[in-house]
C-alpha positions in Angstrom: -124.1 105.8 304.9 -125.5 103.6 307.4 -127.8 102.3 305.0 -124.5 101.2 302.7 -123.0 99.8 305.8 -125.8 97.3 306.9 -126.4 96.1 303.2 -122.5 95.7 302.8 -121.3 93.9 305.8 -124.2 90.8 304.9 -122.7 91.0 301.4 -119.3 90.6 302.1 -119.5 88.3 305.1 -121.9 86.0 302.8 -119.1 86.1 300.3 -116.0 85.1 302.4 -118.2 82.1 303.8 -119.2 80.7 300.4 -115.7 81.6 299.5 -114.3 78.7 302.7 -116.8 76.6 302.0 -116.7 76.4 297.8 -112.8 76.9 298.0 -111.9 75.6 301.2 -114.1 73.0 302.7 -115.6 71.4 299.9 -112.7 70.4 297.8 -110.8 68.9 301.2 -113.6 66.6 301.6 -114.1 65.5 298.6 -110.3 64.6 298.0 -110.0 63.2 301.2 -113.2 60.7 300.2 -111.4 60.0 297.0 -108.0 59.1 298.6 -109.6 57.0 300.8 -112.2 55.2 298.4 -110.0 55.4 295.3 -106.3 56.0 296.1 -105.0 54.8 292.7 -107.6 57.1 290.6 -106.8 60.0 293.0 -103.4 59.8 292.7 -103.3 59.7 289.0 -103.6 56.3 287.8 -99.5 56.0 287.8 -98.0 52.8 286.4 -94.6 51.9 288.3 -91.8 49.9 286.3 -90.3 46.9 288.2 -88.1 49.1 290.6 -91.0 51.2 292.0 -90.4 54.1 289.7 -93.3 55.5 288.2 -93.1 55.4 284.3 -96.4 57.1 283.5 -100.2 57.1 284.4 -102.6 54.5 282.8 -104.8 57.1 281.6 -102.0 59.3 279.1 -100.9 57.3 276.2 -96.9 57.7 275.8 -94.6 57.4 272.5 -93.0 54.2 271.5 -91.0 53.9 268.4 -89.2 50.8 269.3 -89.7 47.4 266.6 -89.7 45.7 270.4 -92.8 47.8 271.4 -96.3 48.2 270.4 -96.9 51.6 269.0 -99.6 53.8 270.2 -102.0 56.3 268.4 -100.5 58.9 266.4 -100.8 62.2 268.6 -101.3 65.5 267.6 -100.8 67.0 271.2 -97.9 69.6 271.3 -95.1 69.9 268.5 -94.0 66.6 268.7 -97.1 64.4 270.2 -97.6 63.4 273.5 -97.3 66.8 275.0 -99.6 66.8 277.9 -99.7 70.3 278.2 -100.4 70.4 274.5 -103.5 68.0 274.8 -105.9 68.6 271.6 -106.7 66.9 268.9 -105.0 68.4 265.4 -108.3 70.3 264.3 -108.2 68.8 260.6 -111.3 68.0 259.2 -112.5 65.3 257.1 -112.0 67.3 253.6 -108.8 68.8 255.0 -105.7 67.5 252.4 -103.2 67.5 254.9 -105.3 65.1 257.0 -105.7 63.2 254.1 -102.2 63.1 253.5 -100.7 62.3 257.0 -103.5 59.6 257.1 -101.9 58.0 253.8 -98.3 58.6 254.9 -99.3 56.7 258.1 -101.1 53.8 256.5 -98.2 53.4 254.1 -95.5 53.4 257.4 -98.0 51.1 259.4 -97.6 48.5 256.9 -94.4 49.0 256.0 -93.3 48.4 259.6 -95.8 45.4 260.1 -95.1 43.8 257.3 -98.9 43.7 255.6 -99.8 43.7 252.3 -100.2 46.6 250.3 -104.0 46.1 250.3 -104.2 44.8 254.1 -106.6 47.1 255.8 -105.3 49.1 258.5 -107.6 50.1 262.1 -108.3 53.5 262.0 -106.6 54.0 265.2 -103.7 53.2 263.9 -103.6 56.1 261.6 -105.5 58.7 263.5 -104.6 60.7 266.4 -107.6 60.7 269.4 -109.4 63.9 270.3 -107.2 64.8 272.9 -104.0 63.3 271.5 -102.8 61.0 274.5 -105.3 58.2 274.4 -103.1 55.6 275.9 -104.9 53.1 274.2 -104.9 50.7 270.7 -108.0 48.8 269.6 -107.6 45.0 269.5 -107.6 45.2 266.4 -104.3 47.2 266.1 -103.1 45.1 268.8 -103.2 41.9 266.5 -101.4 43.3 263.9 -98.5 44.3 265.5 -98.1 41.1 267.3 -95.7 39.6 264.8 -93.7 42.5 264.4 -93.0 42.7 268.6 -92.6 38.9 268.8 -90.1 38.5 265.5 -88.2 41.7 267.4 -88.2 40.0 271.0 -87.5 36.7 269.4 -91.0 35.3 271.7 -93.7 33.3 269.7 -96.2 35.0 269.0 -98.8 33.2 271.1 -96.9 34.6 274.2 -97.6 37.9 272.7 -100.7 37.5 272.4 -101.5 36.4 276.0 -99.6 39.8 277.2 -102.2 41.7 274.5 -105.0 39.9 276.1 -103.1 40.0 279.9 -103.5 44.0 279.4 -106.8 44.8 277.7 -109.1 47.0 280.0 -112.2 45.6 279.6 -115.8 47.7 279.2 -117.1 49.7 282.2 -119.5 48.2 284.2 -119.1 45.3 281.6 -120.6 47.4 278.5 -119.7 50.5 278.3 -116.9 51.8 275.8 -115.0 49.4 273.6 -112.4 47.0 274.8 -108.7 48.3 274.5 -105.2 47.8 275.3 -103.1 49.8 277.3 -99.7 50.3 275.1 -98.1 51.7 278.4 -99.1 48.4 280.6 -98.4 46.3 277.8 -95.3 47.6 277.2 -93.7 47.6 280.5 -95.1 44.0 280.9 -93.3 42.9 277.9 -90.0 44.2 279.4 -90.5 42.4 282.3 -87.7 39.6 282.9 
């Protein structure tokens, strides 16, 4: 019995002080570096509206149906989009028919609503939901041809548009790395602006 005793007691007390360390004293410190070196990443990325509400975070993409707002990625997170509980991507594959068809269906709304011609290519991103289904972003592409729709709505020229498009495009990281994109949130929000 003693022989149990003296391998148990190393065990356990090994245990409990990788368990405060791993658990305990690990994940303090390296929040508390974060808050101090990165306060807005730590927090969440939130975006506040003019009042000091927050609205949203820059980093989970939000619906807008609005002819006054750019529209964001189609989502397939949750029932009805957007669900950030629900993040995942809609698990259709490229011979499914029902992604074919929502894909059509969506080309045929996005120009529709934007006024293009019946041929007018549309970005893919306009069409197709991301992989997790909250990308908060639109290519530039998209971007461009939505302008006239927002400004004809908001009854702004278009080149005032534009320079809110460009205003809220996150650039590459570390100045090439990922593609350029606009934040529909950001962009948004800035647009409502007075």
């Amino acid at each position: 019995m003693n022989a149990i005793l003296s391998q148990l007691r190393p065990a356990v007390a090994s245990t409990l002080v990788l368990a405060a360390v791993t658990c305990g004293a690990y994940p303090l410190v390296v929040t508390g570096i974060a808050r101090a070196a990165f306060k807005d990443q730590a927090d969440g990325s939130l975006i506040k509206d003019a009042s000091g509400r927050v609205v949203g975070s820059a980093l989970i993409g939000q619906n807008f149906t609005g002819g006054n707002y750019f529209h964001p990625r189609p989502s397939a997170a949750g029932a009805n989009g957007y669900d950030g509980v629900g993040s995942g991507g809609s698990n259709l594959g490229p011979t499914s028919r029902k992604l074919a068809d929502q894909i059509q269906a969506r080309v045929a709304a996005y120009r529709t609503e934007n006024g293009l011609a019946a041929d007018q290519p549309v970005p893919a991103d306009a069409v197709t939901a991301s992989g997790s289904g909250l990308d908060p972003h639109i290519s530039q592409a998209n971007a461009a041809l939505q302008v006239a729709r927002v400004a004809k709505a908001r009854n702004l020229p278009e080149a005032k548009v534009r320079e809110w498009v460009a205003a809220n495009t996150d650039k590459a990281d570390l100045g090439l790395l990922g593609e350029l994109g606009v934040n529909v949130l950001k962009l948004n929000l800035a647009l409502d602006q007075p």
